[in-house]
N, C-alpha and C positions, 0 to 999 in steps of 0.2 A: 370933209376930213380927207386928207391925203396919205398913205402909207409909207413909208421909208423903205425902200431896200437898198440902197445908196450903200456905196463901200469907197473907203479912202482908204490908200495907204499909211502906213508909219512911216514917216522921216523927217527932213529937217523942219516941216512945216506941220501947222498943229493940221491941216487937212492936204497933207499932202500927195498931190492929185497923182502922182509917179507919171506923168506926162503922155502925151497922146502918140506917142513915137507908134508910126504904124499901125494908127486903131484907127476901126472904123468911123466917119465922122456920128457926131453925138446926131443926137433924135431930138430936135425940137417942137416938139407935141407937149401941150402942157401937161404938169404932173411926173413927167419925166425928163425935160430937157436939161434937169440936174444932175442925172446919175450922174456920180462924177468917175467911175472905173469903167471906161469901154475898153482897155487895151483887154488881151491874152496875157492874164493868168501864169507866172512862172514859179517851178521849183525857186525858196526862197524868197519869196516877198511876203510881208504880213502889211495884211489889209485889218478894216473893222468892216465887221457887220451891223449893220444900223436896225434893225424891224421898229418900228416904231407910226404913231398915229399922231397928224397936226390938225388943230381946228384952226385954218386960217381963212379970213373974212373973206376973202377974193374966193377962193376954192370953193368955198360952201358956198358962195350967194351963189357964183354961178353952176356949182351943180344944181344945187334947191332950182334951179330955171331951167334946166337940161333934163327933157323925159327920161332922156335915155340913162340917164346918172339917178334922177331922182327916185326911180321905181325901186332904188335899191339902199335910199336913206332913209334914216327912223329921226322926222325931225325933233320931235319929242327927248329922242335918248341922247339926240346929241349936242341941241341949243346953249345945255347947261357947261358945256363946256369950253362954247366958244369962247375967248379971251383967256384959255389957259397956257394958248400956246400947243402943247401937247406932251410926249411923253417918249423915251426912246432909252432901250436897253442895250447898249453895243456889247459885242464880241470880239475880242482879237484874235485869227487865226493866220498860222502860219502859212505856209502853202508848201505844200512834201511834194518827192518823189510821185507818189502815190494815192492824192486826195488832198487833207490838211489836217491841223491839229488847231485844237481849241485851246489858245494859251492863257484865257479867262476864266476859265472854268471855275478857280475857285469865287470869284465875284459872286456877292448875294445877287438875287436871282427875286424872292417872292415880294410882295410888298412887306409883311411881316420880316426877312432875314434884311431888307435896303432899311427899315426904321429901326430893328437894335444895331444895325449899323452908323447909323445916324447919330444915336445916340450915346454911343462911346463921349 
């Protein structure tokens, strides 16, 4: 299973990377050589926030074969899940003066408020 903390900007592109102009070069290390945001962060731009969990066949055989990975998988809880793909609840926030703001906020959030949603 691999986590997502990946963050895209908003714009003219449905994953619009807001370009490398002046960022550090990307981290080619698996598992992460995707983040797609390495620049700095300015007042005015809205990104997503991704958190989210993949069960992809590559990832899992080779951690399942990797000590160092495996001491901390439960192959049991998470076999059932392989082929589903995964699961991922994004955020849009803006980027203030001063931190950022959560422009998603009202978006259901539980699995209960995402199925009466569903169900409209």
């Amino acid at each position: 299973a691999v986590v997502s903390t990946q963050s895209t900007g908003i714009g003219l592109d449905v994953h619009d990377v807001g370009g490398y102009v002046n960022a550090p070069p990307r981290i080619q290390e698996p598992g992460i050589k995707y983040l797609r945001t390495t620049r700095t962060l300015e007042e005015g731009m809205v990104i997503t926030v991704e958190p989210g969990v993949y069960f992809g066949d590559a990832l899992l055989d080779g951690a399942y074969t990797n000590p160092d990975q495996a001491k901390f998988m439960n192959k049991e809880l998470i076999e059932p899940y392989r082929g589903t793909g995964g699961v991922r609840i994004e955020d849009v926030v803006a980027v203030t003066e001063d931190g950022s703001e959560l422009l998603s906020h009202d978006l259901p959030r539980t699995v209960e408020e995402i199925e009466a949603f569903m169900a409209r």
